[in-house]
VOGU-3710 file (C-alpha; in Angstrom, 3 decimals, decimal comma):
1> xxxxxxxxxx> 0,000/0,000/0,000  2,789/2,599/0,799  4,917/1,488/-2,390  1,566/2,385/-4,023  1,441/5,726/-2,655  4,773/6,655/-3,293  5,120/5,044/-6,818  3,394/7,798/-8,945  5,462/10,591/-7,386  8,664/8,219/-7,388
11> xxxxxxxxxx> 8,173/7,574/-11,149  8,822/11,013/-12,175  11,796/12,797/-13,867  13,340/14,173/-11,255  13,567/10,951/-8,824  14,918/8,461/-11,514  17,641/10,902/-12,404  18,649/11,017/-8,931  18,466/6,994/-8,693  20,488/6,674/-12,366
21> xxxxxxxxxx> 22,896/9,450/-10,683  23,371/7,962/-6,900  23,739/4,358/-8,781  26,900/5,575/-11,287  28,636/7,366/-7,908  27,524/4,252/-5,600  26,070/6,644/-3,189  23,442/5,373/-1,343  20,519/7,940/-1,149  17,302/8,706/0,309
31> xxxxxxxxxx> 14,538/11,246/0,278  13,787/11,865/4,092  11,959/14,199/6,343  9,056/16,644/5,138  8,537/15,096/2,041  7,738/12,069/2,712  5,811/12,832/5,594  3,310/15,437/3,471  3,411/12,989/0,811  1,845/10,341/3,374
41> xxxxxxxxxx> -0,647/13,098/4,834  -1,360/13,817/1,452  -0,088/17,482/2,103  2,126/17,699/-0,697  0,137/19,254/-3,193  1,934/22,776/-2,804  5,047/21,186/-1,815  8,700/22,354/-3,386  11,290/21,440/-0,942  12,942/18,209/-0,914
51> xxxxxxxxxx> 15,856/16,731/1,581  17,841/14,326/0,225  20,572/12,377/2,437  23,357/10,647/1,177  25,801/8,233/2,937  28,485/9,946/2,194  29,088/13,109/0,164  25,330/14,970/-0,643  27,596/17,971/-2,559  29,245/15,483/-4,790
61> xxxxxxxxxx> 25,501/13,736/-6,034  24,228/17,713/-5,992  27,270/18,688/-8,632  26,478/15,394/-10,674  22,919/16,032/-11,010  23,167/19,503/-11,850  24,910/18,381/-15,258  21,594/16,258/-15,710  18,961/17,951/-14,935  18,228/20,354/-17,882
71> xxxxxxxxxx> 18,043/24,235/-16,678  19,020/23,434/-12,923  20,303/26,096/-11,003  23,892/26,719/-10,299  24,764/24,287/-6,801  25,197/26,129/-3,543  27,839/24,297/-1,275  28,138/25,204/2,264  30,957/23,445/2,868  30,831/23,676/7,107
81> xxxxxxxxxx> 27,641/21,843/7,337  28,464/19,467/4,476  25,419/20,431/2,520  24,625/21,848/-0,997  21,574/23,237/-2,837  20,042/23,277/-6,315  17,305/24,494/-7,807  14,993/23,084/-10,826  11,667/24,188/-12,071  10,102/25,561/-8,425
91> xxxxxxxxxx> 12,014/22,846/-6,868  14,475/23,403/-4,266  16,762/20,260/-3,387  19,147/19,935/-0,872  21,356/17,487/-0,439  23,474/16,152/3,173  25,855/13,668/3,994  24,616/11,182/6,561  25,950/12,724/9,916  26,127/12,764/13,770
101> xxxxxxxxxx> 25,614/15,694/15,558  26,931/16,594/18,950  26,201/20,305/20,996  28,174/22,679/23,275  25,463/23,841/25,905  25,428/27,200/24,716  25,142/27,178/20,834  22,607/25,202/18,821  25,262/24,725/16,292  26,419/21,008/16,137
111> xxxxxxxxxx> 29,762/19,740/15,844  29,178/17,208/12,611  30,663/13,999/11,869  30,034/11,263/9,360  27,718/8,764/10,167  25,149/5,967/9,048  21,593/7,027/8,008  20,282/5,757/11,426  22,448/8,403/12,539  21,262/10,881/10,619
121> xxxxxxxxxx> 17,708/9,729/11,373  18,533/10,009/15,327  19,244/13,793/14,687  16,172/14,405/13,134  13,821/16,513/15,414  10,328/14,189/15,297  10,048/10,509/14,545  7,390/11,588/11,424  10,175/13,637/9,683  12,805/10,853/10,308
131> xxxxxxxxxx> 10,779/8,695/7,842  13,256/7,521/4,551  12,850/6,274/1,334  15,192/4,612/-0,689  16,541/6,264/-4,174  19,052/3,278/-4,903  17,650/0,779/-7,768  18,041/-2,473/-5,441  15,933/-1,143/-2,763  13,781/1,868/-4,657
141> xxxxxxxxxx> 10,693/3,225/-2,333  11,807/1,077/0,735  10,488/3,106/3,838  13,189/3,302/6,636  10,990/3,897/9,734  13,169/3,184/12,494  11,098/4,712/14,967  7,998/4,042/13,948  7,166/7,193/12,674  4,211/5,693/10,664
151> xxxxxxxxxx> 2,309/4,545/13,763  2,757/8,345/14,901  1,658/9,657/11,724  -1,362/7,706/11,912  -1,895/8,359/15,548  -0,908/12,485/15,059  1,444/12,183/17,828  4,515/14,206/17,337  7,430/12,556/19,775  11,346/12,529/19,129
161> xxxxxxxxxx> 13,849/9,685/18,328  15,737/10,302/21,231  15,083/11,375/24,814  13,346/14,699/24,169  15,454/16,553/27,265  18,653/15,992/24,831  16,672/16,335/21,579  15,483/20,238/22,662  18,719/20,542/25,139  20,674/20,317/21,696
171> xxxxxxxxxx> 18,259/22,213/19,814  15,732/24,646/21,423  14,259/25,646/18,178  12,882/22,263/17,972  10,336/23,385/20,444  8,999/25,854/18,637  8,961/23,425/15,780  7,060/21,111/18,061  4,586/23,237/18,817  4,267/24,574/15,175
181> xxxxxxxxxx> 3,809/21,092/13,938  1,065/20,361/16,475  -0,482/23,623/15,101  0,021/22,934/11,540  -1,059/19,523/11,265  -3,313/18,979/14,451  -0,863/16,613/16,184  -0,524/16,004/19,908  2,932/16,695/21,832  3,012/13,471/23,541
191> xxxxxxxxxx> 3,412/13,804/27,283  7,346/13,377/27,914  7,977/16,304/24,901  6,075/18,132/26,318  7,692/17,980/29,800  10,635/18,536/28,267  10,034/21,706/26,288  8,806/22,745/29,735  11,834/22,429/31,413  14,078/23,516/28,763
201> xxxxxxxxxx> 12,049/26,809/27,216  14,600/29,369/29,405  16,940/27,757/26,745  15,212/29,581/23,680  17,778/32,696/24,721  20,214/31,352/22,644  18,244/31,459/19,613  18,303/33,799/17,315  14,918/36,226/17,435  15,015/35,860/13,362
211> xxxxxxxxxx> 14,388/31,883/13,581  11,616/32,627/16,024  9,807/34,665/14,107  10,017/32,434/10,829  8,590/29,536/13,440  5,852/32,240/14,574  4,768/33,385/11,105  4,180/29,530/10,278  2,085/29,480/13,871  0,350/32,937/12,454
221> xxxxxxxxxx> -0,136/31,078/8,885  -2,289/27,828/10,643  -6,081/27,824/10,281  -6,480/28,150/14,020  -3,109/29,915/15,377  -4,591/30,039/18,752  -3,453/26,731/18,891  -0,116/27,197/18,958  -0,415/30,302/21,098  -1,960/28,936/24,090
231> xxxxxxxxxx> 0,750/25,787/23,514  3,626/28,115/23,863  2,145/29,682/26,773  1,105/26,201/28,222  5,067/25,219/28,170  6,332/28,595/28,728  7,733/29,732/25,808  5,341/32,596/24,823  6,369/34,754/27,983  9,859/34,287/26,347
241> xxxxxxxxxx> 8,553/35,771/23,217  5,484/37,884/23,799  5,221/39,225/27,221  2,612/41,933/25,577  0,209/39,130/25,493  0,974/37,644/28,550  0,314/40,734/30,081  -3,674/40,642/29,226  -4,369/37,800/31,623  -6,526/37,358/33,861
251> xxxxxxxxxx> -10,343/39,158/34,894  -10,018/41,457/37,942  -13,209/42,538/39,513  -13,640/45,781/41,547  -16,412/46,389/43,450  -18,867/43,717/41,525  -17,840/44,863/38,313  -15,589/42,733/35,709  -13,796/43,391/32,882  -13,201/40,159/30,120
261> xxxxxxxxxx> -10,092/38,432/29,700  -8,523/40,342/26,763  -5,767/37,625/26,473  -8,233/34,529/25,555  -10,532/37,251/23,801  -7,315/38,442/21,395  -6,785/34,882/20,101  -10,429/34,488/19,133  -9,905/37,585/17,362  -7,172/35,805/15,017
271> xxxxxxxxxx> -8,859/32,567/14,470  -11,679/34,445/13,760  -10,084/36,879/11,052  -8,434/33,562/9,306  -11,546/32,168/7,501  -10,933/35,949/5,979  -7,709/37,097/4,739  -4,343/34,919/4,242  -2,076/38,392/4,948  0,334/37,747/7,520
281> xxxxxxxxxx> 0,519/41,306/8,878  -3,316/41,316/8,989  -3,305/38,453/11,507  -0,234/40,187/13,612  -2,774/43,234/13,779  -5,454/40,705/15,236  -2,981/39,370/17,415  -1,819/42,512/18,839  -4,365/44,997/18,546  -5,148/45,004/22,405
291> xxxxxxxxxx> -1,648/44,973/24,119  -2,087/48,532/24,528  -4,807/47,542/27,134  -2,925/46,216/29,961  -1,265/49,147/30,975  -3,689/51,921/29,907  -6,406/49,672/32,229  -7,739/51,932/35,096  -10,881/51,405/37,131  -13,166/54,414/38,120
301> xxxxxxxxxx> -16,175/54,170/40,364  -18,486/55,960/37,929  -17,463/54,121/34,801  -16,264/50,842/35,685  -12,708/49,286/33,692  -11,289/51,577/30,826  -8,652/51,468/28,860  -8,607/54,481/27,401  -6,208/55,656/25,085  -5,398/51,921/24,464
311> xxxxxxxxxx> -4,783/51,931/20,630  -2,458/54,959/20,659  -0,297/53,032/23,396  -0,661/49,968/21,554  0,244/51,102/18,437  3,839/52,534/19,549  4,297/48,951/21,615  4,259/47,653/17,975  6,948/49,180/17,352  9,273/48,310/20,422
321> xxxxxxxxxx> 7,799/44,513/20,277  8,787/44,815/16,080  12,480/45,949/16,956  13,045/43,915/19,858  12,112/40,891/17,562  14,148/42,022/14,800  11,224/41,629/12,864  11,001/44,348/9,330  10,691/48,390/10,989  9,385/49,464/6,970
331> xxxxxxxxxx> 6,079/49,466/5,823  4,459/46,174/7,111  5,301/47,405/10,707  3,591/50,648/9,817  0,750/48,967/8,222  0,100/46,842/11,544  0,794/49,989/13,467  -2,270/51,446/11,738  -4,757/48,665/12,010  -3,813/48,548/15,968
341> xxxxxxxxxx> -4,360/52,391/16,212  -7,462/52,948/13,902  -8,951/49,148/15,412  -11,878/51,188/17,218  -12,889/53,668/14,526  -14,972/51,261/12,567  -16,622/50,275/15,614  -17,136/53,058/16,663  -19,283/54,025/13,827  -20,860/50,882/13,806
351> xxxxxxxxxx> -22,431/51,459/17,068  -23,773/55,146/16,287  -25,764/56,503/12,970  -23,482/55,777/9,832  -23,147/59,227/8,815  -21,186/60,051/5,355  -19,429/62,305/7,120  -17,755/59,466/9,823  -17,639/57,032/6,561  -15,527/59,613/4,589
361> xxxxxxxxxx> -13,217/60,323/7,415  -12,455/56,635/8,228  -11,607/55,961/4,421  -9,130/59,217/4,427  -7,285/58,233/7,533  -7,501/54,319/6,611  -7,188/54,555/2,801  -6,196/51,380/0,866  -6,080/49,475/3,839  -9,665/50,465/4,801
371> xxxxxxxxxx> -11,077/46,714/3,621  -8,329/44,898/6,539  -9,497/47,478/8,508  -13,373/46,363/8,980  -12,176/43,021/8,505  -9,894/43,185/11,635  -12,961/44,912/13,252  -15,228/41,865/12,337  -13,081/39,767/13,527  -13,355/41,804/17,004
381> xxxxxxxxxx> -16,712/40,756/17,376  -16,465/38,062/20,209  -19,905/38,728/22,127  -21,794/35,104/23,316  -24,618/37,151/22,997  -26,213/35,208/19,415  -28,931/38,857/19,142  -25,939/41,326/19,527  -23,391/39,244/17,012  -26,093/39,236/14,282
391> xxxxxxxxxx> -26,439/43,086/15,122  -23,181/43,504/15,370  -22,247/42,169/11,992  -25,312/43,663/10,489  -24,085/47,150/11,218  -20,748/46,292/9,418  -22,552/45,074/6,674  -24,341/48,914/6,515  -20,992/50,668/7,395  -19,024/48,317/4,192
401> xxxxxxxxxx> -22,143/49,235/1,953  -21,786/53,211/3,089  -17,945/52,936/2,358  -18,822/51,763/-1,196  -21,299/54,397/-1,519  -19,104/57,171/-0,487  -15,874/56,006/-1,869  -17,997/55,848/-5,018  -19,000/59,385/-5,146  -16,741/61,454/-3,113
411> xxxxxxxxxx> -13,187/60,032/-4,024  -11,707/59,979/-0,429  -9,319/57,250/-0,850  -5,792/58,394/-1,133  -7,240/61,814/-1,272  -5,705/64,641/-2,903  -6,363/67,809/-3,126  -8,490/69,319/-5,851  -6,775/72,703/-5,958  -2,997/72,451/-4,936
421> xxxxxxxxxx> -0,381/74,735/-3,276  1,039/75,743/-6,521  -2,775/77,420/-7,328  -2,811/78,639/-4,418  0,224/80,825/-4,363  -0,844/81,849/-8,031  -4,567/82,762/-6,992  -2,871/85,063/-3,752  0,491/86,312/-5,337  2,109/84,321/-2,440
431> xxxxxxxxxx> 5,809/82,626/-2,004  5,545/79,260/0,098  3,741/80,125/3,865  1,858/78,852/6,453  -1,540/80,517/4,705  -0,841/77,978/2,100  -1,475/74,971/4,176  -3,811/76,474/6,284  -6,386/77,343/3,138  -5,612/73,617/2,415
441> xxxxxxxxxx> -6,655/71,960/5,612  -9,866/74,174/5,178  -10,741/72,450/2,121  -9,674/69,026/3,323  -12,164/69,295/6,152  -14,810/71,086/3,740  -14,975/68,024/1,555  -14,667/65,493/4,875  -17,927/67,349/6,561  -19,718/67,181/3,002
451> xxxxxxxxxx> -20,125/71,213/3,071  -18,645/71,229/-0,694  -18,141/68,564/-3,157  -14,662/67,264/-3,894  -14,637/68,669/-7,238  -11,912/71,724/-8,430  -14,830/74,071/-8,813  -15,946/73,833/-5,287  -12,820/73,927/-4,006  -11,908/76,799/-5,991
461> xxxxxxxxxx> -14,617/79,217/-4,322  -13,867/77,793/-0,980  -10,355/78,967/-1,545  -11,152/82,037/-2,548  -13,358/82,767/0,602  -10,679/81,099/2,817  -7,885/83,739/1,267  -10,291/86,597/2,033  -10,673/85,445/5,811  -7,072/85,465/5,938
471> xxxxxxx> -6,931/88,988/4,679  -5,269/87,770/1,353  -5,928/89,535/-1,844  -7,095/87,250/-4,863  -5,454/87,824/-8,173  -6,781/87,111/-11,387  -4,837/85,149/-13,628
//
């Protein structure tokens, strides 16, 4: 049955030239690890990266294929870990000598040595990705399963070779891996793994804050990345990572009155915006678009909890939690900055008469991003309550519809200006000023309050009249 389900992907191009190849060099070769685990999950539809271990040089069978494989890339070598990389069609091999690994406490960089493939299979960081097929002629699509990786692949348990203490001792990023994997594919961390990755997160320090974040963008990219949230912070890793979050626990009551737990209410934001979008950046908004809450959270006798201000704070905690991560400061920082600052706005409206003017203000400030923006606030919409989520929802329905309607006839996104500076100074005799921008802003807020259209003509008069209150004499041109 497994021969069978390997035989149509083993019978293509690319696999017999590596068998015809390993044969002539008497290498003995096997696909391992991802592949052949998404291949048996039946995962592999959108799969291009393949691992290929070789007992005994993986750059020498990399430079021999290249010469066979017609319009393969040029082979990368990186000669310290013994590996090399090529690239054909939207393929992307890579090729290691069978090895042994061994780790100095402080540095998840192994000192390597050559080994057998059960060596290589001992290293690998889950007995599902230590799963091998055969690539030789004599023994083509034999499954090596020395740890019965099957049997965990059936039973969606994710559990390591070796004893998991040394396995994420070695390695800490295999416990973000872990948890990822149990994200990504619905798998249990069997007990012991997880005990382990309990008592070793601290080690996660030595990590480098890039690798996190690729392992946290793959939690982000799951169908339900609460998930892998709630695992990190079950085995202590996500106070490591993302204290923000950590900070939203827990419901204090004063006097009676309760506020809810914005920590378990911000991850049902993000599973909820997933059905939605598949932008990355839009689910970081989700994820942080209350952190500005725990420490703008005051109670007051009259009111009750606020957290006032709470967007504005979180919005510039974006930034520190971006740079402390070494995650991009450009423009996909800025645009979650934005979605955490303007993530009341919509509601706002929502909640109170849709008037055009609140419509045509939201689309200037939010402008192409102003779609994300009501789907982030959507998303928001957590309430148990079955007659205030319909009416909840059903005002974002009116406020999208208004958007359309406004955007339609008003122009507001990326607005501009329908008489410019350079006019202006014309239409007044002027040389660059404050009057300038100030005649400007009145026309701006003119066409956001719907007092004239945003047309030239309009704008035109309004300028005019503007000039005049500023004591400014218009000149005909």
């Amino acid at each position: 049955m497994l021969k069978k389900k390997f035989n149509a992907i083993l019978n293509t191009e690319l696999f017999k030239t590596v068998q015809e190849t390993a044969d002539e060099l008497q290498l003995e070769t096997y696909v391992i690890g991802g592949f052949v685990r998404d291949h048996l999950l039946n995962r592999n539809r959108n799969q291009t990266d393949i691992d290929i271990v070789v007992i005994g040089s993986g750059i020498e069978l990399a430079q021999a294929l290249q010469k066979k494989l017609k319009k393969a890339s040029k082979v990368q070598v990186f000669k310290t870990y013994g590996t090399a990389m090529l690239k054909w069609e939207d393929i992307t091999l890579e090729f290691v000598g069978a090895r042994k690994e061994s780790y100095a406490p402080e540095s998840r960089n192994p000192k390597i040595t050559q080994g057998s493939l059960e060596d290589d299979q001992k290293r690998r960081d889950f007995t599902i990705n230590a799963l091998a097929i055969s690539l030789n002629k004599e023994t083509y699509g034999k499954l090596l399963d020395p740890f019965n990786g099957i049997e965990d692949l059936e039973n969606g348990i994710l559990r390591t070779p070796l004893e998991p203490g040394i396995t994420y001792s070695d390695d800490p990023l295999r416990m973000l891996r872990a948890v990822r994997f149990a994200s990504q594919l619905d798998f249990v961390i069997e007990k012991k793994s997880l005990d382990a990755i309990k008592e070793h997160a601290e080690r996660i320090s030595i990590i480098t804050k890039e690798r996190c974040v690729d392992e946290l963008h793959k939690i982000m990219l799951c169908d339900a990345p609460s998930l892998g949230f709630l695992l990190l912070d079950k085995v202590k890793i996500l106070p490591l990572l993302l204290p923000e979050l950590i900070d939203l626990k827990g419901i204090e009551e004063v006097e009676g009155q309760t506020h809810k737990d914005n920590f378990f209410h911000t991850f049902e934001v993000v599973d909820n915006i997933c059905p939605n979008t598949d932008n990355l950046w839009l689910r970081w908004a989700a994820l942080l678009h209350d952190i500005g809450k725990a420490p703008t959270k005051r109670f007051h006798k009259k009111n009750g909890w606020t957290f006032h201000g709470h967007e504005f704070v979180g919005a510039k905690m974006v930034y520190k939690l971006f740079k402390r991560l070494k995650m991009p400061l450009n423009d996909k920082m800025k645009f979650v900055q934005k979605m955490v600052l303007m993530s009341s706005r919509p509601i706002v409206i929502a909640e109170d008469l849709v008037t055009d003017s609140a419509v045509r203000r939201l689309i200037f400030d939010a402008g192409d991003h102003i779609n994300d923006l009501i789907t982030l606030c959507e998303a928001d919409i957590t309430t148990k309550n079955p007659k205030r989520f319909n009416k909840y929802h059903n005002n974002f329905k009116i406020v999208r519809k208004k958007i359309e309607e406004v955007e339609e006839r008003d122009h507001i996104r990326n607005f501009q200006p329908p008489v410019s500076g350079e006019i202006i100074m014309k239409s007044f005799n002027l040389k660059p000023s404050k009057a300038i921008g100030q005649i400007k802003e009145a026309i701006k807020e003119a066409i956001l309050e719907g007092e004239i259209t945003n047309e030239f003509d309009a704008a035109f008069e309004l300028m005019k009249k503007e000039g005049e209150k500023l004591g400014l004499k218009f000149v005909k041109n």
